[in-house]
C-alpha positions as CSV (number, residue, x, y, z in Angstrom):
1,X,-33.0,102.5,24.5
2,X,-30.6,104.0,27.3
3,X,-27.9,102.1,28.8
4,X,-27.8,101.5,32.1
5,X,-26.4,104.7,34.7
6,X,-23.6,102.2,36.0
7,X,-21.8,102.6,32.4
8,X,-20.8,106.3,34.2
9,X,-19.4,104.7,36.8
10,X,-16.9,103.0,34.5
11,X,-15.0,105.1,33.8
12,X,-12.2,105.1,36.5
13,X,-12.1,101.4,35.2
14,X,-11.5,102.5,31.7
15,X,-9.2,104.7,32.4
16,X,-6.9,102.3,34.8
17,X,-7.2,99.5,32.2
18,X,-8.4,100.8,28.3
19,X,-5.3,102.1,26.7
20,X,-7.1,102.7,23.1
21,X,-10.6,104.4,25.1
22,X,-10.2,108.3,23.8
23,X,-13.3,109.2,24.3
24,X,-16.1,109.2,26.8
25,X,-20.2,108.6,25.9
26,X,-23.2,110.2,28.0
27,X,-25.7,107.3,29.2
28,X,-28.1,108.2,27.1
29,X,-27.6,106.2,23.1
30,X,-28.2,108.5,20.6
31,X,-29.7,106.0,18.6
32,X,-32.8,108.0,17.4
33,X,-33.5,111.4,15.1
34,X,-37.1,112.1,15.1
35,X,-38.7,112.0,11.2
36,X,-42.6,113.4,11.4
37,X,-43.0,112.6,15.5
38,X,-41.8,109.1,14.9
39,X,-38.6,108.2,16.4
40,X,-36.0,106.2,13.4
41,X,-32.8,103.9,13.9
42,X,-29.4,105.6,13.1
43,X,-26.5,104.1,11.3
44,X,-23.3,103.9,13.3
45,X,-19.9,104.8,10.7
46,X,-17.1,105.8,11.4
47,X,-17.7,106.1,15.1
48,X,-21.1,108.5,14.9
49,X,-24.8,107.8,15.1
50,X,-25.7,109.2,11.7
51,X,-29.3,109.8,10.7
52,X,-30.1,108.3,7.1
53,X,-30.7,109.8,4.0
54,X,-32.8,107.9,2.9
55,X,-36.6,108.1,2.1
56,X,-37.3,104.1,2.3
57,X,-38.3,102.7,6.1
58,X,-39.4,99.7,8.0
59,X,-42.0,99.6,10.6
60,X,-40.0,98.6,14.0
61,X,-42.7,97.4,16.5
62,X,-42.7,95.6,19.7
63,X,-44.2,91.8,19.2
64,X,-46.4,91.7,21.7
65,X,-48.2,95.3,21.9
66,X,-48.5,96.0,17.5
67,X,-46.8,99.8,19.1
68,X,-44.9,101.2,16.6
69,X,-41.6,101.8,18.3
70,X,-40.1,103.5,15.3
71,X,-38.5,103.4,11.6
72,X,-35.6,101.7,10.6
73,X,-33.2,102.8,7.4
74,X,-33.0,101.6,4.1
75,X,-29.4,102.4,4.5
76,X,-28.3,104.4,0.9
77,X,-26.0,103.1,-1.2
78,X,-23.6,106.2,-0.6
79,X,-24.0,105.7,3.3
80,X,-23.1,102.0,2.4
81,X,-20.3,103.3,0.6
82,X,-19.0,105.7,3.4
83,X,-19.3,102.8,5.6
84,X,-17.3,100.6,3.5
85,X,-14.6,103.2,2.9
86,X,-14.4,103.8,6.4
87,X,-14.2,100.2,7.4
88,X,-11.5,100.0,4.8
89,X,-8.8,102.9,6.3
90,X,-10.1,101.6,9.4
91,X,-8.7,98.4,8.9
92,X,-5.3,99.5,7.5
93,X,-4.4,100.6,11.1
94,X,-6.1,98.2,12.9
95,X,-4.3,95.5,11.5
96,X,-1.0,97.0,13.0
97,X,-1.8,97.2,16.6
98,X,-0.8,94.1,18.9
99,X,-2.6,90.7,19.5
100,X,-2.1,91.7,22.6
101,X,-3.5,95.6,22.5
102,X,-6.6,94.1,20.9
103,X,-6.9,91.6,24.1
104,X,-7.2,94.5,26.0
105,X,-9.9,96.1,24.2
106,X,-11.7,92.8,24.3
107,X,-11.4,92.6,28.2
108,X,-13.2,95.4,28.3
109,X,-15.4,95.3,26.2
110,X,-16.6,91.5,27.9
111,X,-16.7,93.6,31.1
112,X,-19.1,96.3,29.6
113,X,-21.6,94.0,28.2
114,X,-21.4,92.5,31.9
115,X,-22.3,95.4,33.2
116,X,-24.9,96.5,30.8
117,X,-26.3,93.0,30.7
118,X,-30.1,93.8,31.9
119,X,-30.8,97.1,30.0
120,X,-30.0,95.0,26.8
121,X,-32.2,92.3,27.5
122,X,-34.8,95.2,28.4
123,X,-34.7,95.9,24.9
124,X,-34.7,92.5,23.3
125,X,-37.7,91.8,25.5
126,X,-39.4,95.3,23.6
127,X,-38.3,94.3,20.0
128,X,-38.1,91.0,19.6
129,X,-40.6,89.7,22.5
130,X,-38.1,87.3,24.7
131,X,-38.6,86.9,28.5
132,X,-36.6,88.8,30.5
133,X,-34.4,85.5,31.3
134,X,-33.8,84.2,28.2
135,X,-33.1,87.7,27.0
136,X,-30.5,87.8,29.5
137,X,-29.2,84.2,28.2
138,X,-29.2,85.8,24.8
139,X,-26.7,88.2,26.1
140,X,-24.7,85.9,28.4
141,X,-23.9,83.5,25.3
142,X,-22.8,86.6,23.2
143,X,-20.4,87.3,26.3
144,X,-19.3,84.2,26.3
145,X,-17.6,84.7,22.5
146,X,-16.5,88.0,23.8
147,X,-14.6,85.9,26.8
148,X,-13.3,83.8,24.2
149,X,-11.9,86.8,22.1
150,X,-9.6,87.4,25.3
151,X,-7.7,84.1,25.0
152,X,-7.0,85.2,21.1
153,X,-3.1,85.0,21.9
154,X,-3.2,81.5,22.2
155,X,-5.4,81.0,19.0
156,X,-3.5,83.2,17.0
157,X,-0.2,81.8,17.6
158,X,2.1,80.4,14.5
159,X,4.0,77.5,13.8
160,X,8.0,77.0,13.0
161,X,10.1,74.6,11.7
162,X,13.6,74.3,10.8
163,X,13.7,72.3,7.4
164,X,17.4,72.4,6.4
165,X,20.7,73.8,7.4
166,X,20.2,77.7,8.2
167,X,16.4,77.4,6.8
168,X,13.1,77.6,8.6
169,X,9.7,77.8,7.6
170,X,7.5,79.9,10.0
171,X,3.3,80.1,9.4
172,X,1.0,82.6,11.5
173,X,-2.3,84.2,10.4
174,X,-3.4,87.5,9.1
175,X,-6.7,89.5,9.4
176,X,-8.6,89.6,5.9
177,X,-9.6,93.2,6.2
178,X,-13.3,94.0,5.9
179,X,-15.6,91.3,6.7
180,X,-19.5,91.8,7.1
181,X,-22.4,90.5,9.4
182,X,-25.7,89.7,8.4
183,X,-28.1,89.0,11.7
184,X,-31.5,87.2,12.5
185,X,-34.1,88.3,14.4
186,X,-34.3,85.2,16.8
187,X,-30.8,86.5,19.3
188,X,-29.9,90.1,18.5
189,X,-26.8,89.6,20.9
190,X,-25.9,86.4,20.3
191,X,-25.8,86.4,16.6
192,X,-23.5,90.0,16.5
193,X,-21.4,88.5,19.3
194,X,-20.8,85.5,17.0
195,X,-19.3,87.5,14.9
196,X,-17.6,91.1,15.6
197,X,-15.9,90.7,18.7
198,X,-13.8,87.6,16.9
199,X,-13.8,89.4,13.6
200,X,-12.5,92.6,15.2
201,X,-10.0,90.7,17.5
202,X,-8.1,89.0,14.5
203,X,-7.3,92.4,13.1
204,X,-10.3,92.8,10.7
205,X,-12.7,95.9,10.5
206,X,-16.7,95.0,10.0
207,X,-19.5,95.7,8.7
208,X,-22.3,94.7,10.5
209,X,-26.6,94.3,9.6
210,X,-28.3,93.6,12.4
211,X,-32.1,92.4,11.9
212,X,-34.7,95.0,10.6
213,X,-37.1,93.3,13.2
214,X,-35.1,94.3,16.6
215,X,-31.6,96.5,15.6
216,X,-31.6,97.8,19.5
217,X,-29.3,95.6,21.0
218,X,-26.9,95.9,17.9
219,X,-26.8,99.5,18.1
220,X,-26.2,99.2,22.4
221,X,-23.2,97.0,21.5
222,X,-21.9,99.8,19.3
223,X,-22.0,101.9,22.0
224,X,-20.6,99.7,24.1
225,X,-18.0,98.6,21.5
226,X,-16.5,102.2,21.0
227,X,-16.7,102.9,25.1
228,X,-14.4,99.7,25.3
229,X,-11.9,101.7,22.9
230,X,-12.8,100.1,19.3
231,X,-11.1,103.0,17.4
232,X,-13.4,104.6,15.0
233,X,-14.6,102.8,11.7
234,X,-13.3,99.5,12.8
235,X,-16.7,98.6,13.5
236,X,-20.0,100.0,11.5
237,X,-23.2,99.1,11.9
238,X,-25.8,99.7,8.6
239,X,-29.3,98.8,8.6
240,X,-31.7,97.7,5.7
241,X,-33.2,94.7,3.5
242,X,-32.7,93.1,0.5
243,X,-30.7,96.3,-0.9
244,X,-28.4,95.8,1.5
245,X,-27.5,92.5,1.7
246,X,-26.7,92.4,-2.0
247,X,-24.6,95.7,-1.5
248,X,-22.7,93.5,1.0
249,X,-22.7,90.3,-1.4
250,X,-21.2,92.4,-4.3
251,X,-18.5,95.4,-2.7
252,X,-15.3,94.1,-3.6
253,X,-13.4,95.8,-0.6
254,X,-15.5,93.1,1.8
255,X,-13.7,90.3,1.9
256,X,-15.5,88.1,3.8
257,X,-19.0,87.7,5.1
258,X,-20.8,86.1,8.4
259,X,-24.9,84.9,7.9
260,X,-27.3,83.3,10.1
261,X,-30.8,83.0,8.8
262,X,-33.3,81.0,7.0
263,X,-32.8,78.9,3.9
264,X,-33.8,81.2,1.1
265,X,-31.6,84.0,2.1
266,X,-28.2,82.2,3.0
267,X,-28.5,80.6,0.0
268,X,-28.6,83.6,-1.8
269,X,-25.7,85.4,0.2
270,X,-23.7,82.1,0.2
271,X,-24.3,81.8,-3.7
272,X,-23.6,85.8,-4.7
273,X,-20.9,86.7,-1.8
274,X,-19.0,83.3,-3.3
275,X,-19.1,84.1,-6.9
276,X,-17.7,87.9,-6.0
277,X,-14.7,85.8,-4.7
278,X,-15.9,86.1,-1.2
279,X,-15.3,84.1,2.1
280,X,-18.9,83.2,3.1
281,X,-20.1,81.2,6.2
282,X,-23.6,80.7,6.2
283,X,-26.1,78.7,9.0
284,X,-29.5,78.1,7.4
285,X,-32.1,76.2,8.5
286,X,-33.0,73.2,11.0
287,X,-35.0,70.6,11.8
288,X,-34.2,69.3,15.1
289,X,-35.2,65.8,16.2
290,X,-35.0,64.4,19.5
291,X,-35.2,60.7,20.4
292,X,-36.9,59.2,23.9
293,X,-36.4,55.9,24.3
294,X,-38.2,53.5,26.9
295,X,-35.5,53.4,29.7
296,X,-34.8,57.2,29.7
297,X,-35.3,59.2,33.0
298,X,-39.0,59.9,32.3
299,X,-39.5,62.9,34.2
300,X,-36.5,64.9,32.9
301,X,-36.5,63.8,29.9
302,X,-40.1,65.3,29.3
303,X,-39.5,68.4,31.1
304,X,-35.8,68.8,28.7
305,X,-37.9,68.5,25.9
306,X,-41.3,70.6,26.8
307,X,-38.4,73.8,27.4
308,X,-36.3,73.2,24.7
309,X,-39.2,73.1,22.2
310,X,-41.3,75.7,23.7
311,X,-38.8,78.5,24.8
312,X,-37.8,81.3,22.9
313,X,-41.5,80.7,21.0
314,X,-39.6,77.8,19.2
315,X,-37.9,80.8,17.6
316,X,-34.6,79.2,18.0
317,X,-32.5,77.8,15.5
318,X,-31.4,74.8,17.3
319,X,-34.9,74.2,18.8
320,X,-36.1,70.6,19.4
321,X,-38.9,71.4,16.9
322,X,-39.1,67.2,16.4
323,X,-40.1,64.2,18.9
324,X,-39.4,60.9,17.9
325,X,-40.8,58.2,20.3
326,X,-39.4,55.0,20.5
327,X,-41.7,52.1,21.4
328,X,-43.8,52.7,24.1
329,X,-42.9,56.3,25.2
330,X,-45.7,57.7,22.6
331,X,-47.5,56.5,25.5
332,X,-45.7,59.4,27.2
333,X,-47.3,62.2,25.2
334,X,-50.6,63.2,27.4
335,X,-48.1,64.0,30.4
336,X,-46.2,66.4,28.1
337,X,-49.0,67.6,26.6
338,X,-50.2,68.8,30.6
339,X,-46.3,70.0,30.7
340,X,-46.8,72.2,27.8
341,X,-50.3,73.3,28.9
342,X,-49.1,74.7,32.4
343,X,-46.4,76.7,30.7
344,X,-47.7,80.5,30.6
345,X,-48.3,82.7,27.5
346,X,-47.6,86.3,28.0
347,X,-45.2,89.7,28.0
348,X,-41.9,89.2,28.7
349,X,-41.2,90.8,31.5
350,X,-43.6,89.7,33.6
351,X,-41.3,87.0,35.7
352,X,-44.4,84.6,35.6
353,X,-43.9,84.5,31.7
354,X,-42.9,81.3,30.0
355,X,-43.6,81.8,26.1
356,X,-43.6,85.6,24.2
357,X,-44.9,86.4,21.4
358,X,-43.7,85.7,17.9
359,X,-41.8,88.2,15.9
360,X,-44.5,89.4,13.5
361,X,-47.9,89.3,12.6
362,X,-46.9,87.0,9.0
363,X,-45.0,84.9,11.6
364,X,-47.9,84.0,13.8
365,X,-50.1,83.6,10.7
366,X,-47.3,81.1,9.0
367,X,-47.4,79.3,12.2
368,X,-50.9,78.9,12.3
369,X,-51.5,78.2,8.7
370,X,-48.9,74.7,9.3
371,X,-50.5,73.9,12.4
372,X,-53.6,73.1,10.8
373,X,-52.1,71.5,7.8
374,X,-51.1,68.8,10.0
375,X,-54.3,68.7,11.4
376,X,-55.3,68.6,7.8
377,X,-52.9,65.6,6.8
378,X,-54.2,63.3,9.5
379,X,-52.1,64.2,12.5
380,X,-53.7,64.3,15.9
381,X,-53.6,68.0,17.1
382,X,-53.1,66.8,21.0
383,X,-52.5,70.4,22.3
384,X,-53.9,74.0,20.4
385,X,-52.2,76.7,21.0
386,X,-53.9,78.8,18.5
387,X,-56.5,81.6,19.8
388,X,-54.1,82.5,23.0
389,X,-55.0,85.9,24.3
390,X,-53.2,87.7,26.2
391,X,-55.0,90.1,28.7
392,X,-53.3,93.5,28.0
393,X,-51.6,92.5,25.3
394,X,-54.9,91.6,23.0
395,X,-52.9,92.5,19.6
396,X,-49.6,90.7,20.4
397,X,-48.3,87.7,18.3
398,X,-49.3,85.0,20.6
399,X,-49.4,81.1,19.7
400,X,-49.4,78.7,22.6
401,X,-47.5,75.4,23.4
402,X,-48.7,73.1,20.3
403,X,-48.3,69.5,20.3
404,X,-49.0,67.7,17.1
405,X,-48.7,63.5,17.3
406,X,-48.6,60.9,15.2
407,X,-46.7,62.7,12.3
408,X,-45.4,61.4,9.3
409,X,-42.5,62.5,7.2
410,X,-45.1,63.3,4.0
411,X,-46.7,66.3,5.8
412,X,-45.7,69.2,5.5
413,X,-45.9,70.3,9.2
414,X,-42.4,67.8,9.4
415,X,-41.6,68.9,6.3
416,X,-41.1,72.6,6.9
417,X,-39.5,74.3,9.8
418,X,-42.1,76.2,11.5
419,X,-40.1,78.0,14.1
420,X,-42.8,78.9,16.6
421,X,-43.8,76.9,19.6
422,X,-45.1,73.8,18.3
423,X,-43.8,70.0,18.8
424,X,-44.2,67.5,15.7
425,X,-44.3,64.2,17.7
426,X,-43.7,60.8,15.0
427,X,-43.4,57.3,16.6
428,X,-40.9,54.8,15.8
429,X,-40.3,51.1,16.6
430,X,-36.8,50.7,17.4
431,X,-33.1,53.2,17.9
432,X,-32.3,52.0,14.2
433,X,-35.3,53.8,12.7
434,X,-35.0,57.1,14.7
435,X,-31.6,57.5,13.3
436,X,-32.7,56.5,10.0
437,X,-35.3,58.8,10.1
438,X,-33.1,61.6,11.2
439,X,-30.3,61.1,8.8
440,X,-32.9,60.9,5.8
441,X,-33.3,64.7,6.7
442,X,-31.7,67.4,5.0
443,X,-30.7,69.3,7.9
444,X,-28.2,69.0,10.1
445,X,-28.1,71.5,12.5
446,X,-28.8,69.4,16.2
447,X,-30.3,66.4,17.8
448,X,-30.6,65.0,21.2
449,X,-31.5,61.6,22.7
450,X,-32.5,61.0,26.0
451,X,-30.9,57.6,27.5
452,X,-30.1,56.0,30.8
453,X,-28.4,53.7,28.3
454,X,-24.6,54.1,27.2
455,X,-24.3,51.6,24.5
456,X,-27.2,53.3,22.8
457,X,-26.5,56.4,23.5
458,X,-23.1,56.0,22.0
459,X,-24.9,54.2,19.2
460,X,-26.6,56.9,18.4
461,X,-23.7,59.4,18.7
462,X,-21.3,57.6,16.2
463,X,-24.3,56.4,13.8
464,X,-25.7,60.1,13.3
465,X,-25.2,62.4,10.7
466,X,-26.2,66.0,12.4
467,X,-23.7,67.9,13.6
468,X,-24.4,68.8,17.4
469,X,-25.6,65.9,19.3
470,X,-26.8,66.0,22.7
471,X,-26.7,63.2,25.2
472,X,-29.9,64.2,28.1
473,X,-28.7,67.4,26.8
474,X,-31.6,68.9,24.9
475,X,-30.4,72.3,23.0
476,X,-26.3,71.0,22.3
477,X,-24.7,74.2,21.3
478,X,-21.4,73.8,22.6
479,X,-19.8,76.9,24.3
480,X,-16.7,79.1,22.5
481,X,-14.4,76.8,22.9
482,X,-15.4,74.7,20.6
483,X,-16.6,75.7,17.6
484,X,-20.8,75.8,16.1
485,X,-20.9,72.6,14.0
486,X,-24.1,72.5,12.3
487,X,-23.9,70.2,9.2
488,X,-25.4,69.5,6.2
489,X,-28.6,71.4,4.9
490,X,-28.1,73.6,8.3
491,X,-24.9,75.6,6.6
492,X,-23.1,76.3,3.4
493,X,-19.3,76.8,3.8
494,X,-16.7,74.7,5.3
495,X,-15.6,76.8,8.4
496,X,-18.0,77.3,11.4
497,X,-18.7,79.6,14.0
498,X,-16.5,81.1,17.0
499,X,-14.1,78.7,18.9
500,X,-11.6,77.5,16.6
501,X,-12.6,77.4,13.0
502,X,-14.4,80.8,13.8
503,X,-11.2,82.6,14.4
504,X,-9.8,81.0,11.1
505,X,-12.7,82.4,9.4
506,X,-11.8,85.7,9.7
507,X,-7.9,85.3,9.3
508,X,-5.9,84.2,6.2
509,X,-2.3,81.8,6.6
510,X,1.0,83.4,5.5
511,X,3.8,80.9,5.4
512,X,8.0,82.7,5.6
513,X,10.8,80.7,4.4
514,X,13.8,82.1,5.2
515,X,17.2,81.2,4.6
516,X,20.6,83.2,6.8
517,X,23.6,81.4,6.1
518,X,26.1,80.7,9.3
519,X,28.6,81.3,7.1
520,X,27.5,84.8,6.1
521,X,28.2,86.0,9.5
522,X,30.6,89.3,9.8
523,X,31.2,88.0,13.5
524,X,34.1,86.2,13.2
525,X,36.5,86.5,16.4
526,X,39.1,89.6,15.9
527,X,42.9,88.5,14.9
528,X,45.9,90.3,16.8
529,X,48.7,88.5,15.2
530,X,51.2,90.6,12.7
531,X,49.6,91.3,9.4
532,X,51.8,89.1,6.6
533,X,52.7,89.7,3.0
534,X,51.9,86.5,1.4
């Protein structure tokens, strides 16, 4: 957990173009105390790696070894507290400097995650089991909210009108104060860049909780954060469970609060953060369906869908977890089935690696357990990726390419999200039913459909109810300028992440009405005629 030696070398950079960068970190991420020869996670507040209090850990350990890599905090409610009070004077200050002083700070911080982009995919590829590449694609997506962050003058400007004689009405936007993140395991640089860089941008002060499964990359872009010249308890990283999620739901001086995750939880945040008169934006669950119809380009088509279902594990929120053939492309299924087949199992950094492991031992088993339910409700298990092992890597959470075929909605292997690497396949008729089908979900997250035809690809675009649809484009998350508009079941609150809405999120409207009268003006022109009696 080091960051890479070229972070010394940035400092003449720093100093030319960081005006708020006071201070100067060593390489090395003091991340780690040492509690009975096993190395533990620190909390960051107030600009310090603190070692917890407490006496409650979790296991942190590398997906595709079982090696316990360490301990991570139950954060305590009085380091929760500190945290919170911090964030809180924090943001008092904050909230005064420039839009355009906090653009700076965002420059460079987009330039130090750059520049540090390998050694934190390094560690995503230890914690949460990645390859190397998409690690680095973790990161690079992050950045690219980071980037965004830069353009914030443009975003944040108001809105005037004069409405009568000597009156105007101005609007611009002001930063809530303290706002909170609550990560997932599945992009531990994404998911934080989602959220601080915009939150801290607008003016606000954060709270963030990465993932208990893989904090690493969080606590690198702490380090990062503060080297960029994020002045001291504007940003605060805590670490913990169930204890301190709720903690976040219910503190009344956070006034806002940023989840991704599954179902269960964001319903809970969404449900307690909103009745403690919170801001809450929450992205849930998916299901994601693709469509291949007859006079799509076979050979890409097959090879979009094979990557977008199998990479990342399947560990991906926006995975295409869900095949529906039209007609005769079921006939299609054996030459993906070879696809998936040829794609390798294994650690991720070896460079030969196409699918890690999955996050936990209850992950793989969960996986497992729904593969053979299918198998159980009548669907045809074409390709098993159950009983993968790895050589040197005997205990790690490997599950294989899966490909289950002739689905129907009843079972629950379409039912439930599965998130690990296997491909529910149905088989459809006609364009009308896939869409059918697919609106009849309760998700809503993304969807694709692979065409060479534009009346029914633009069919299917205007007819669908999900809300990021690809065109041949198999995983549609649009990039920072727009915003991530996953509908539905797939999120609970009305404004969505980054681009746009995202900034919105964490800033509130303030509307002036202001009336100087002409007539009031002492700057009438200066008489030099004879004063008169009259």
């Amino acid at each position: 957990m080091m960051l890479s030696a070229s972070l010394k070398n940035s400092s003449t950079y720093l100093k030319r173009t960081a005006p708020f960068a006071r201070r100067t970190f060593s390489t090395q991420l003091p991340l780690l105390q040492r509690v009975s020869g096993v190395e533990t996670v620190k909390n960051y507040i107030n600009g310090k790696f603190t070692d917890s209090k407490t006496n409650d850990w979790i296991e942190l350990r590398n997906p595709a070894t079982q090696e316990l890599i360490g301990y991570v905090p139950e954060t305590t409610q009085d380091e929760l507290k500190e945290a919170t009070e911090t964030a809180a004077a924090a943001a008092k200050k904050w909230r005064q400097t420039t839009v355009l002083a906090r653009q700076r700070v965002m420059m460079d911080l987009q330039y130090l995650i750059r520049l540090n982009q390998d050694k934190i995919a390094e560690n995503i590829v230890q914690e949460q089991g990645k390859t190397f590449a998409d690690a680095k694609g973790d990161v690079f997506r992050g950045l690219q909210v980071v980037e965004q962050a830069c353009a914030l003058t443009t975003h944040l400007m108001g809105e005037k009108l004069t409405v009568a004689k000597d009156m105007e009405t101005y609007m611009y936007r002001e930063p809530l104060g303290v706002v909170a993140g609550i990560c997932p395991f599945n992009f531990p640089a994404m998911i934080p860049l989602w959220m601080f860089p915009l939150a801290i941008a607008a003016g606000n002060s954060i709270i963030m909780k990465p993932s208990e499964r893989d904090p690493g990359a969080m606590m690198m872009l702490a380090k990062i954060a503060a080297e960029a010249g994020i002045p001291d308890g504007v940003l605060n990283v805590v670490h913990g469970s169930v204890d301190c999620v709720n903690y976040i739901c219910d503190e009344p001086q956070i006034k806002a609060i940023s989840f991704v995750g599954s179902d269960r939880a964001g319903e809970h945040i969404y449900s307690r953060g909103s009745a403690n008169g919170k801001r809450v934006q929450a992205n849930l669950g998916a299901k994601n369906h693709a469509v291949l119809l007859p006079d799509a380009n076979k050979q890409a088509a097959l090879n979009a869908i094979a990557g977008a279902a199998f990479g990342a594990a399947g560990q991906r929120c926006m995975a295409l977890s869900t095949l529906i053939c039209v007609g005769e492309t079921k006939d299609w299924l054996p030459e993906l089935a070879e696809r998936a087949r040829n794609l390798k199992v294994g650690y991720g950094m070896d460079p030969d690696t196409d699918v890690g492991p999955l996050i936990t031992v209850q992950s793989k088993e969960r996986v497992e357990r729904l593969i053979q339910s299918g198998a159980n409700e009548g669907a045809n298990l074409l390709l098993d990726g159950r009983g993968v092992t790895v050589k040197g890597y005997e205990k790690g959470n490997f599950v294989g390419p899966t490909l289950l075929t002739d689905v129907k909605t009843h079972m629950e292997c379409y039912r439930e999200e599965i998130f690990g690497p296997v491909l529910v396949c149905l088989n459809v008729d006609t364009l009308d039913e896939a869409i059918e089908l697919i609106n009849k979900n309760p998700y809503g997250n993304g969807t694709a459909v692979f065409t060479n035809s534009g009346p029914s690809a633009r069919k299917f675009e205007h007819e669908i109810d999900v809300g990021q649809v690809g065109i041949n484009v198999p995983i549609p998350v649009p990039v920072p300028p727009f915003s991530f508009t996953g509908s539905r079941g797939s999120i609970l609150g009305d404004m969505n992440f980054y681009g746009k809405s995202g900034l919105h999120f964490y800033t509130k409207p303030k509307t002036v009405t202001s009336l100087w009268k002409e007539s009031d003006s002492s700057h009438s022109r200066a008489s030099v005629s004879m004063p008169t009696m009259r």
